[in-house]
Structure formats: structure tokens, C-alpha cells
C-alpha positions as a Markdown table, in Angstrom:
| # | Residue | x | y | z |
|---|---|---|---|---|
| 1 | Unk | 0.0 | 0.0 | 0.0 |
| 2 | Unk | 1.7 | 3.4 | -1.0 |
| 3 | Unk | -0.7 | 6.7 | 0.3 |
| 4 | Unk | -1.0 | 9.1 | -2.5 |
| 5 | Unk | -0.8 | 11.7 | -0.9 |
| 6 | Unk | 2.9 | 11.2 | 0.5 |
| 7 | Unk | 4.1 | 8.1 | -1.8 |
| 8 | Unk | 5.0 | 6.8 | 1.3 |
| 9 | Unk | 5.2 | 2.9 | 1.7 |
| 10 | Unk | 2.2 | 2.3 | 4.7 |
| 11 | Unk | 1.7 | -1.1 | 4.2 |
| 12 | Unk | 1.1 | -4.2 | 2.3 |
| 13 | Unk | -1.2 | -7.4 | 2.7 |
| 14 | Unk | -1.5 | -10.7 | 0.5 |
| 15 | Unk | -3.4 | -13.8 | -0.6 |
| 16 | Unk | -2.6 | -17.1 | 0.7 |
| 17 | Unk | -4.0 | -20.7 | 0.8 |
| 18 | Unk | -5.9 | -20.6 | -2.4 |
| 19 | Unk | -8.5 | -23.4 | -2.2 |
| 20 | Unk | -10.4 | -24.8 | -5.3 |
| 21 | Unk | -11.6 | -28.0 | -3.5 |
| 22 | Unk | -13.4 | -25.2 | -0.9 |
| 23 | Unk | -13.9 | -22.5 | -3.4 |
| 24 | Unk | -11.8 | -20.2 | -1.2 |
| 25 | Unk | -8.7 | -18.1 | -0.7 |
| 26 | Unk | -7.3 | -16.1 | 2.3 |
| 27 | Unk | -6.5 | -12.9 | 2.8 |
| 28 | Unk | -4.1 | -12.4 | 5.5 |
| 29 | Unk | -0.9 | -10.8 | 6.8 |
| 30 | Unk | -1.6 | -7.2 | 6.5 |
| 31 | Unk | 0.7 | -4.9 | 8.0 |
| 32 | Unk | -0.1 | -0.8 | 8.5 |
| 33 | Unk | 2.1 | 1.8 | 9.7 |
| 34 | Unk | 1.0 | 3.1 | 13.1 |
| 35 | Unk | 0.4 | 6.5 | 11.4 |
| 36 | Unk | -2.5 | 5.3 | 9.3 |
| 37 | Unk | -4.0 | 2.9 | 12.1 |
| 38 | Unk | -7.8 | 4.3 | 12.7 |
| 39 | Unk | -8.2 | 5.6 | 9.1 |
| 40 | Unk | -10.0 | 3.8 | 6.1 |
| 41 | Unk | -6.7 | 2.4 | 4.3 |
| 42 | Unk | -7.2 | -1.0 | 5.7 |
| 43 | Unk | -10.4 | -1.0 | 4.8 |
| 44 | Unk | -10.0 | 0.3 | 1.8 |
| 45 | Unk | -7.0 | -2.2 | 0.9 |
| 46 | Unk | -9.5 | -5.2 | 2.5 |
| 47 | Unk | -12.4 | -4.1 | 0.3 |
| 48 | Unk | -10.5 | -4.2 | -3.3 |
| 49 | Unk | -9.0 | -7.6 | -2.3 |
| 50 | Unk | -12.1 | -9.0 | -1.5 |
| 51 | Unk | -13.7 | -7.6 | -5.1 |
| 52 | Unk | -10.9 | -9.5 | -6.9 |
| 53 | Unk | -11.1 | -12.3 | -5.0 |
| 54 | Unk | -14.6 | -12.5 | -5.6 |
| 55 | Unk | -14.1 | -12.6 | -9.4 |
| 56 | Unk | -12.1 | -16.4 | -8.3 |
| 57 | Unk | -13.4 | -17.8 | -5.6 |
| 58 | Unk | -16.7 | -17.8 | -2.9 |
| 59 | Unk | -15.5 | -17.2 | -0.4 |
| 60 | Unk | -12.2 | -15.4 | 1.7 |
| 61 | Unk | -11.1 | -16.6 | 4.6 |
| 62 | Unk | -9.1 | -14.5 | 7.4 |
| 63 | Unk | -7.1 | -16.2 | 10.4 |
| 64 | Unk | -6.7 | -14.1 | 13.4 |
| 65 | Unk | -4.5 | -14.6 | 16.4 |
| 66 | Unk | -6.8 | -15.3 | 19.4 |
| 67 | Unk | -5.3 | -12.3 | 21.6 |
| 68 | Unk | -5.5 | -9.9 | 18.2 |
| 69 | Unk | -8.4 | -8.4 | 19.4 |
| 70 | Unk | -8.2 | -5.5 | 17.1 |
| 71 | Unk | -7.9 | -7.5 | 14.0 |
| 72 | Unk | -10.7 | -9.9 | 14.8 |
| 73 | Unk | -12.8 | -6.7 | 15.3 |
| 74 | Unk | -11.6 | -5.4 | 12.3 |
| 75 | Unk | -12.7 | -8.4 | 10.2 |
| 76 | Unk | -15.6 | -7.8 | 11.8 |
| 77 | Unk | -16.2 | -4.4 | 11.0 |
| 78 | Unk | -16.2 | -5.7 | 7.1 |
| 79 | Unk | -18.2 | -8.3 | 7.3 |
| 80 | Unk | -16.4 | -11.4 | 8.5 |
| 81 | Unk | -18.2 | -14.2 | 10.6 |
| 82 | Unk | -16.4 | -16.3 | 12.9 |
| 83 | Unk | -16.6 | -19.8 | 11.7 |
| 84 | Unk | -14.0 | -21.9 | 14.5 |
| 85 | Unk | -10.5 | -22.5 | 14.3 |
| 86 | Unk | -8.0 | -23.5 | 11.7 |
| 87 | Unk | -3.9 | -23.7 | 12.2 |
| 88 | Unk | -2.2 | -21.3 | 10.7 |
| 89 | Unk | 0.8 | -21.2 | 8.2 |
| 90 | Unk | 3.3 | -22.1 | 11.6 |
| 91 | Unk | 0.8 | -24.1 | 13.0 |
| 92 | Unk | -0.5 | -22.2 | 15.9 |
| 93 | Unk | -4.7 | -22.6 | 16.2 |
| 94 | Unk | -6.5 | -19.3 | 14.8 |
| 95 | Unk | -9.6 | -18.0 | 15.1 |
| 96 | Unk | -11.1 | -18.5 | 11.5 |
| 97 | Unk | -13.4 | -15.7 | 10.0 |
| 98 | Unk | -15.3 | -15.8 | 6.2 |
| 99 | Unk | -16.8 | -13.6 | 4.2 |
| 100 | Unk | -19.0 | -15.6 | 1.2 |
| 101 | Unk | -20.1 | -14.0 | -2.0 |
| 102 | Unk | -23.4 | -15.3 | -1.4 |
| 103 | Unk | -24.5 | -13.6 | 2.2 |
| 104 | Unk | -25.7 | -10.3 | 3.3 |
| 105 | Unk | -22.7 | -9.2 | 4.2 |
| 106 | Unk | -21.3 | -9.4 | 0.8 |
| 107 | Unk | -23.2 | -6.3 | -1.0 |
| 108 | Unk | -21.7 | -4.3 | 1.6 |
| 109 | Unk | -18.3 | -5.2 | 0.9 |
| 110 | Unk | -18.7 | -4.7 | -2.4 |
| 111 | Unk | -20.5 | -1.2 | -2.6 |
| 112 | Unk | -18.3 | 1.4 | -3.7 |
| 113 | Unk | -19.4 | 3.3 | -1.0 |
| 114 | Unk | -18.1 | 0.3 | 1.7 |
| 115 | Unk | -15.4 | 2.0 | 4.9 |
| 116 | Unk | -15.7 | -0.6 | 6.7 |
| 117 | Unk | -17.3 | 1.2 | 9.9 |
């Protein structure tokens, strides 16, 4: 993520675990520089991944650390819906949050209009 206004790197995020068998793909280590914490570029960043995604797939998939409280209300904020546990990429158990093309919460995400608040 670059912010337009300054050019400044702020942060970046990624897909990971692409699943045809499950028609899903997860969208995870997403990393902000303090100075834009609070503000819509997570969000924003969130939102245009989960449009693309959409284009592949059913359904994205978010593992949050137990203690990240602020993530897991984050993915919250947008839509996500806790759905139990998975391991994560090191193995460590991780609360497990969706988002399908096919529920309520999807039209939200997708609207242009969509913060995430």
C-alpha cells in the first residue's frame, strides 16, 4: 500500500492458501504503519482484495491470532463471521473468519461506498 498523498510505503497485505476443492482463498498478513492505524486504508486495501477475490473464488477466509483483538474486530467491521478455528501457516490454532459471495454481508463489501465502519 503506497498513500498518494505522500508516496510513502504504509503497508502491504497478500493472498494465501488458495482453495479450489473449498472455493476459497485467504487474505491475510496485512501490515499498517502506526500512522494510518484508525483511518479507512485498511479497509479500503480489504475491500479491493475481496472484489478481486470475488471474481475467483466464494469465499475469503481470514485467520486471526486469538489475543488480536483489534484484527478480529476489524474483520468484523467488514463483514467477516467467525466460523471456529484453523492452524495457521506455523501451526499455531487461529480463530477462522469468512466472508461468502453469497450472504448479506457481501453487498456491503462490495459497494463502492463500503469503509468498513
Amino acid at each position: 500500500m503506497i498513500d498518494r498523498k505522500s508516496g510513502q510505503l504504509i503497508g502491504s497485505s497478500r493472498y494465501h492458501g488458495y482453495d479450489p476443492e473449498h472455493d476459497e482463498v485467504e487474505i491475510g498478513w496485512a501490515f499498517l504503519a502506526r500512522s494510518h492505524w484508525g483511518g479507512t486504508y485498511n479497509a479500503e486495501l480489504e475491500r479491493l482484495m475481496i472484489r478481486h477475490a470475488f471474481q475467483f473464488v466464494g469465499t475469503v477466509t481470514f485467520l486471526v491470532g486469538r489475543d488480536n483483538v483489534r484484527s478480529q474486530r476489524a474483520v468484523e467491521r467488514i463483514g467477516g463471521l467467525l466460523n471456529g478455528t484453523r492452524a495457521d501457516g506455523s501451526g499455531a490454532e487461529s480463530l477462522l473468519y469468512r466472508i461468502d459471495s453469497h450472504t448479506s454481508e457481501a453487498p456491503q463489501v462490495l459497494s463502492p461506498d463500503f469503509g468498513g465502519a
